[in-house]
C-alpha positions as CSV (number, residue, x, y, z in Angstrom):
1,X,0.0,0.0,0.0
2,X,2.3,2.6,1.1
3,X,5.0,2.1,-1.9
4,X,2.0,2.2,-4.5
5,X,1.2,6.0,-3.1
6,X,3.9,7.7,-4.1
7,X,2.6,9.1,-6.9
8,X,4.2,10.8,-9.8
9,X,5.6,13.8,-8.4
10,X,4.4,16.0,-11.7
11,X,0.3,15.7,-10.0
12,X,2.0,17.6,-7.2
13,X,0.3,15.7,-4.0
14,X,1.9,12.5,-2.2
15,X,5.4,14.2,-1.8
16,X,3.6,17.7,-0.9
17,X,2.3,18.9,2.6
18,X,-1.5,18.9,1.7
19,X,-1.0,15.2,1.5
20,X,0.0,15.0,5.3
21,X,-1.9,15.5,8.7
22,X,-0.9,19.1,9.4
23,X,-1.3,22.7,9.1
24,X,-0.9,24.5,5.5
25,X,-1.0,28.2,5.1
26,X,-2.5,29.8,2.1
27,X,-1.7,26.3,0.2
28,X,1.8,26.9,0.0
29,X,4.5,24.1,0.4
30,X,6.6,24.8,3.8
31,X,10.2,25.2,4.3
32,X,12.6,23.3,6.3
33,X,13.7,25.0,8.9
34,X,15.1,24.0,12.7
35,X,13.1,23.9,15.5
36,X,13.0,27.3,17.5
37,X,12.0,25.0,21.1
38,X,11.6,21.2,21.7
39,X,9.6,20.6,24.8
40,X,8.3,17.0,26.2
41,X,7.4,15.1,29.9
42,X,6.7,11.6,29.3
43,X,4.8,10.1,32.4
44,X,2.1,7.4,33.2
45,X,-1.4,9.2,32.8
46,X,0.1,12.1,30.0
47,X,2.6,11.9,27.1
48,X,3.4,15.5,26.5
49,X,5.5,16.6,23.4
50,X,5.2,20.5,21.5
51,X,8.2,21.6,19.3
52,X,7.9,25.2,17.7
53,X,8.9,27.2,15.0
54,X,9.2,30.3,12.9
55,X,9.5,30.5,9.0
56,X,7.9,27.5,8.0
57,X,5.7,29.4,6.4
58,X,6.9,33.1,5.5
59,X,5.9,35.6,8.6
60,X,4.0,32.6,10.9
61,X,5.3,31.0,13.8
62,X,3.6,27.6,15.4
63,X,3.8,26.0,18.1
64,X,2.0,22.0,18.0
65,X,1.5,20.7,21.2
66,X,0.4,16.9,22.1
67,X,-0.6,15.1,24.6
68,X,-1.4,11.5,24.7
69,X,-3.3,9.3,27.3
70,X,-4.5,5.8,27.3
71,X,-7.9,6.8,25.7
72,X,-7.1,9.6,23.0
73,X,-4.3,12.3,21.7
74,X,-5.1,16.0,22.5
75,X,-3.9,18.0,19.2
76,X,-3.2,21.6,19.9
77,X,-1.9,23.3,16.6
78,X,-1.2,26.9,17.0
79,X,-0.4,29.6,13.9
80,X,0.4,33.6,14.6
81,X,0.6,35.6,12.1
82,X,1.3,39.6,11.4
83,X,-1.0,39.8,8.0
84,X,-4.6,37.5,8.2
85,X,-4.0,34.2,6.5
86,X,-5.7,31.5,5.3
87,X,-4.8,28.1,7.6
88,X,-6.1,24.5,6.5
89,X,-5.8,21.7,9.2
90,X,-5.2,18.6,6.8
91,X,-5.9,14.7,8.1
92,X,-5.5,11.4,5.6
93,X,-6.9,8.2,6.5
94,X,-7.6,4.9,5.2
95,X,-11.1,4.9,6.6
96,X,-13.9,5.8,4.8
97,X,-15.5,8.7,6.0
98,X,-18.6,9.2,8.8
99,X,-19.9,12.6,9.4
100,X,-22.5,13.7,12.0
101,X,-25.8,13.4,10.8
102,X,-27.2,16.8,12.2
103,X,-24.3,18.0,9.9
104,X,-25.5,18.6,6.3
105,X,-22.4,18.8,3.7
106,X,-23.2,19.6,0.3
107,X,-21.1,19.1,-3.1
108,X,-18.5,21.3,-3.8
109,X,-15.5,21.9,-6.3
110,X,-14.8,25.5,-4.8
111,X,-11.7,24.5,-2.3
112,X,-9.3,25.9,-4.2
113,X,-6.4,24.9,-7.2
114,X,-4.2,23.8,-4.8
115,X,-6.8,20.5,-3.9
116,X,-7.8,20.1,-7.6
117,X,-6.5,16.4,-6.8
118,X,-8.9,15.7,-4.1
119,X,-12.5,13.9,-5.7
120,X,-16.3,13.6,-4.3
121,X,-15.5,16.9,-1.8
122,X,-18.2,18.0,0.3
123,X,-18.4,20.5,2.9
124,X,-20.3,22.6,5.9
125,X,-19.6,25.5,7.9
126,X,-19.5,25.1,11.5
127,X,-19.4,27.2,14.7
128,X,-19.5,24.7,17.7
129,X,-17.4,22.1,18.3
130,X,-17.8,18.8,16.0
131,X,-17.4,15.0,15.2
132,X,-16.0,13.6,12.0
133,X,-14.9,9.6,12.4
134,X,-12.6,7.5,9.6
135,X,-14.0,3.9,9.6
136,X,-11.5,1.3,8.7
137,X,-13.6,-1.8,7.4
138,X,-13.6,-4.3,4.9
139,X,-15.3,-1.9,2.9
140,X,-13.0,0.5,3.4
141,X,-10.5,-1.7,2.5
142,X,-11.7,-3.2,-0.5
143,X,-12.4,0.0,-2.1
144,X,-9.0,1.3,-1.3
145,X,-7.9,-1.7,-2.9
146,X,-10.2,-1.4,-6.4
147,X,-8.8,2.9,-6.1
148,X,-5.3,1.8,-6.4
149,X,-5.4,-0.8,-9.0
150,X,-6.7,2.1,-11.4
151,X,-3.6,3.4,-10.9
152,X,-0.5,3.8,-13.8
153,X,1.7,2.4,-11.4
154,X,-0.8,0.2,-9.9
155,X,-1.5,-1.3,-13.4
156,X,1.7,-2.1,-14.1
157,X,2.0,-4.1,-10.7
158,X,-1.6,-5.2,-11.1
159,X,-0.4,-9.3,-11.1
160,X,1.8,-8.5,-8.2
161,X,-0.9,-7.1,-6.5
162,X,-3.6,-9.6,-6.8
163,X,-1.2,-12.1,-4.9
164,X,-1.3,-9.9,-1.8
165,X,-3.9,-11.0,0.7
166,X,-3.5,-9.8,4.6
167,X,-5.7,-12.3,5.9
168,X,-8.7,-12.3,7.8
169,X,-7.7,-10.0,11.1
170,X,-6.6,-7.4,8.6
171,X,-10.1,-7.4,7.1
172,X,-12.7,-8.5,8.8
173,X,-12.8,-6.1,11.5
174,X,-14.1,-2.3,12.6
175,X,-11.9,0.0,13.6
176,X,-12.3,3.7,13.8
177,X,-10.6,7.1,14.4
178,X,-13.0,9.8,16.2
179,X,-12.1,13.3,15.5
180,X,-13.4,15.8,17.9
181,X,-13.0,19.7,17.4
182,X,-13.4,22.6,19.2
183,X,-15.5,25.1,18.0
184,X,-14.9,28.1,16.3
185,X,-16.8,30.0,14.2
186,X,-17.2,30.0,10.4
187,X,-14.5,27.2,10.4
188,X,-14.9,25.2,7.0
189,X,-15.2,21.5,6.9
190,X,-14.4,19.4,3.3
191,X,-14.2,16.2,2.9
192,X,-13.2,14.0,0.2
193,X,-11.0,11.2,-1.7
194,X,-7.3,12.3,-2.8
195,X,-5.4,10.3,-5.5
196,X,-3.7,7.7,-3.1
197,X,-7.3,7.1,-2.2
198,X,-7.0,8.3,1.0
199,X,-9.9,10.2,3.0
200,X,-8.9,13.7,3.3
201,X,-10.8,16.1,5.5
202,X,-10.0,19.7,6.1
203,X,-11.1,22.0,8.4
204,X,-10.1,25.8,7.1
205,X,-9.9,29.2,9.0
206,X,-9.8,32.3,6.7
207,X,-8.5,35.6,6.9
208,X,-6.9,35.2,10.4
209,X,-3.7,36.3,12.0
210,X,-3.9,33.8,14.6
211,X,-5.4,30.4,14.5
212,X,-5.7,27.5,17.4
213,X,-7.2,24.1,16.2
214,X,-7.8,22.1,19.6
215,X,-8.6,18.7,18.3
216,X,-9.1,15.3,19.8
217,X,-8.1,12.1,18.0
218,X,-9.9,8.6,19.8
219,X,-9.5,5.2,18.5
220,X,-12.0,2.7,19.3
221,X,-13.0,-1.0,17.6
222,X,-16.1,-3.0,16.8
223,X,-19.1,-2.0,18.6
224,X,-17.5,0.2,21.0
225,X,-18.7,3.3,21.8
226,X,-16.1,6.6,22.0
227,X,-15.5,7.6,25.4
228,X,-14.9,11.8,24.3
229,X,-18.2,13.4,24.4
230,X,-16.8,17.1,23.8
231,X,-14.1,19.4,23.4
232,X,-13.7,23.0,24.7
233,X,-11.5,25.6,24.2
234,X,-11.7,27.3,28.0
235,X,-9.3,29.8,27.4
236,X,-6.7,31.5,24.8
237,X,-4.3,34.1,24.7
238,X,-0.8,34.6,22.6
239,X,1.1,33.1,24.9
240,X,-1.0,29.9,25.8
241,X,-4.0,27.9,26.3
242,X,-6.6,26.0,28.3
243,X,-9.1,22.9,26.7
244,X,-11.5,21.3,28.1
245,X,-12.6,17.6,27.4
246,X,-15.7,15.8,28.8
247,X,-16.0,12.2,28.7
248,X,-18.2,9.8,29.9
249,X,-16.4,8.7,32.9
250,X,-14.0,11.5,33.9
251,X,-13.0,15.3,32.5
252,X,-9.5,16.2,31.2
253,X,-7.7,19.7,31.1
254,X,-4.9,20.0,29.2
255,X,-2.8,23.8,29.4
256,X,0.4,25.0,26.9
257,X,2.4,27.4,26.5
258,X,3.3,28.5,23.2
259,X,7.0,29.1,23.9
260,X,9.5,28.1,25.1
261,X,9.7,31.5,27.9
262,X,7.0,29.5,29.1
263,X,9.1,26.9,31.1
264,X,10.0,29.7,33.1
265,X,7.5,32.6,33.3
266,X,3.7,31.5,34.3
267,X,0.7,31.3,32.1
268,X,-2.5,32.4,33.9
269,X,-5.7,32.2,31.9
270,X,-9.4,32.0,33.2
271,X,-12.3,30.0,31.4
272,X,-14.1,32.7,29.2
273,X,-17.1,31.7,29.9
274,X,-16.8,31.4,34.1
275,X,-13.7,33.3,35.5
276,X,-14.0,32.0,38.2
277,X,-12.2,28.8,36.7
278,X,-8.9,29.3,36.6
279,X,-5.2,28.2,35.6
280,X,-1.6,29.1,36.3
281,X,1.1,27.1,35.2
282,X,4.5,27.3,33.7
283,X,5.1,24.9,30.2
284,X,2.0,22.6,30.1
285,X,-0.4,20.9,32.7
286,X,-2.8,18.4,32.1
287,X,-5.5,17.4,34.9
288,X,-7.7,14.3,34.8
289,X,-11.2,14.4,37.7
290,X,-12.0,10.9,37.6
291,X,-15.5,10.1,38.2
292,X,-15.2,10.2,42.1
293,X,-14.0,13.6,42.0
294,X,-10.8,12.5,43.2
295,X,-7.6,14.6,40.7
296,X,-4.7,13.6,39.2
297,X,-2.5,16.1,37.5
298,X,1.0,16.5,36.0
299,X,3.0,19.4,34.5
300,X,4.4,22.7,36.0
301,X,1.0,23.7,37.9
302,X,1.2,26.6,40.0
303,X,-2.4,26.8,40.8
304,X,-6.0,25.6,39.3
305,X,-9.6,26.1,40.8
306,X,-11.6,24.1,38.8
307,X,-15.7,22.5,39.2
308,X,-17.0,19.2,40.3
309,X,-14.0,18.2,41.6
310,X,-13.9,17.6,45.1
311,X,-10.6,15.9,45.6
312,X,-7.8,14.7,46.8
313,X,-5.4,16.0,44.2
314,X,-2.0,13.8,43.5
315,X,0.1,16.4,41.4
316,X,3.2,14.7,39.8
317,X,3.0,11.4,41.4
318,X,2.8,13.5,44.8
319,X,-0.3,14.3,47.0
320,X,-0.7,17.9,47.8
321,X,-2.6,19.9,49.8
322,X,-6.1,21.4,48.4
323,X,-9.0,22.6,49.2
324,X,-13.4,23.0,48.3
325,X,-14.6,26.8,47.7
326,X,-17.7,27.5,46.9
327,X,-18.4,24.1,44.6
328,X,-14.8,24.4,43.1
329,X,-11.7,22.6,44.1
330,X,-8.4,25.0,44.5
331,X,-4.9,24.2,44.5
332,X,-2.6,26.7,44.9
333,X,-3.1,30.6,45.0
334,X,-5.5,31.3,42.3
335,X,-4.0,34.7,40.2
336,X,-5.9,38.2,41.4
337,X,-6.1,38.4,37.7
């Protein structure tokens, strides 16, 4: 499969950045160019990893920040920017694609030249957060398998080809990737095929200087149901972040800072929607309330006062000292402001 998809480089897409999961900006091709700050904490509930950069793109710097636990990987991809821009969030998959069903996407050919390549698009505007899941099936599968023969390459490999067969625990089986986005408004949504035969999804923010896209990315098989019910972003500024993600049988926070002066000077940001939530940290925190109320965080926390949470609180493999206010549970010294 993955020799067969490396196209001829004259249609301009396997070998180019709209044919991998990340940011492009205004459709151009990026530039290599070293990492400005390489940040990462590996522990037992949170795998944390962000590396920034500046000239990838001409005038933007990012910052992508992830963090991993055993049920899903928080995605936060962050893009500043003097002059507004145009920034597409790219994902490939196998799977064939599943879109809400309160979602209505409509035909389209109007995503611009630079995804000419990319067949049977259809897209939606959305303002709230929202679901989009690849399913990896047989059928998925099978019709990947009659895309590629078509191929030139394909064609000339076609008796090769034929002869391959994975068996049945590579086929008969469900398997699917839940993608979970934080809303923001008028962000564009297109789906479609590319030439690999790939699903391709993109979800596009126009005309901005900055842009955050605070995803979630949840594997789960068969019949199982995904344990993220929703994803919030809490709080924003230039300098870092707060998300918020409810599940069925505990709720995460995960924090970043969008440089590296963050490992030494402290982020404080309040939820926009109730300050009286709030977070100080220094690099990145992460915060799990499992369904007891009991917390387990990691990172470089200073102080949090977050809801339904009643405690205790084990902060970096430590248990430290916390406190109920008023329905919310505060460690630390909450900032004045």
């Amino acid at each position: 499969y993955n020799y067969i998809q490396y196209e001829n480089p004259s249609l301009g897409w396997t070998r180019n950045a709209v044919a991998h999961n990340t940011v492009v900006v205004d459709g151009k091709e990026p530039k290599t160019t070293p990492p400005t700050d390489i940040r990462s904490d590996f522990s037992p509930e949170v795998k944390f990893l962000a590396t920034s950069a500046s000239g990838v793109f001409a005038g933007v710097d990012q910052t992508r920040a992830l963090m991993l636990t055993k049920e899903y990987l928080l995605d936060f991809f962050y893009s500043a920017s003097k002059v507004p821009q145009t920034y597409d969030y790219l994902l490939h998959s196998f799977g064939r694609p599943r879109p809400e069903r309160t979602r209505s996407f409509v035909g389209t050919n109007n995503f611009g030249p630079r995804y000419e390549a990319i067949q049977e698009t259809r897209a939606t505007t959305v303002n709230d957060d929202w679901r989009f899941d690849f399913v990896l099936d047989e059928e998925a599968l099978r019709a990947h398998e009659r895309r590629v023969m078509t191929e030139s390459l394909a064609k000339k490999k076609k008796k090769r080809l034929k002869k391959v067969h994975y068996g049945d625990e590579w086929y008969k089986h469900t398997a699917t990737a839940r993608v979970t986005m934080a809303g923001v408004p008028n962000t564009d949504v297109t789906y479609g095929v590319g030439p690999d035969g790939l699903t391709v999804l993109v979800a596009r923010r126009t005309q901005a200087t900055q842009s955050l896209f605070t995803v979630v990315h949840e594997p789960f098989a068969g019949s199982d149901e995904p344990e993220v019910d929703k994803v919030s972003q809490l709080a924003r500024s230039q300098k870092a972040s707060v998300a918020r993600i409810d599940a069925k049988t505990f709720t995460d926070y995960g924090a970043v800072a969008w440089d590296s002066q963050g490992n030494d000077e402290s982020r404080a940001l309040a939820d926009e929607a109730d300050t009286n939530t709030t977070f100080s940290f220094k690099n990145y925190g992460y915060i799990r309330v499992h369904a007891d109320g009991s917390v387990t965080a990691r990172g470089g926390w200073n102080s949090f006062r977050i809801p339904s949470a009643v405690g205790p609180v084990t902060l970096n493999g430590e248990r430290v000292p916390a406190e109920r206010q008023g329905g919310y549970l505060v460690y630390g010294t909450p900032p004045n402001a």
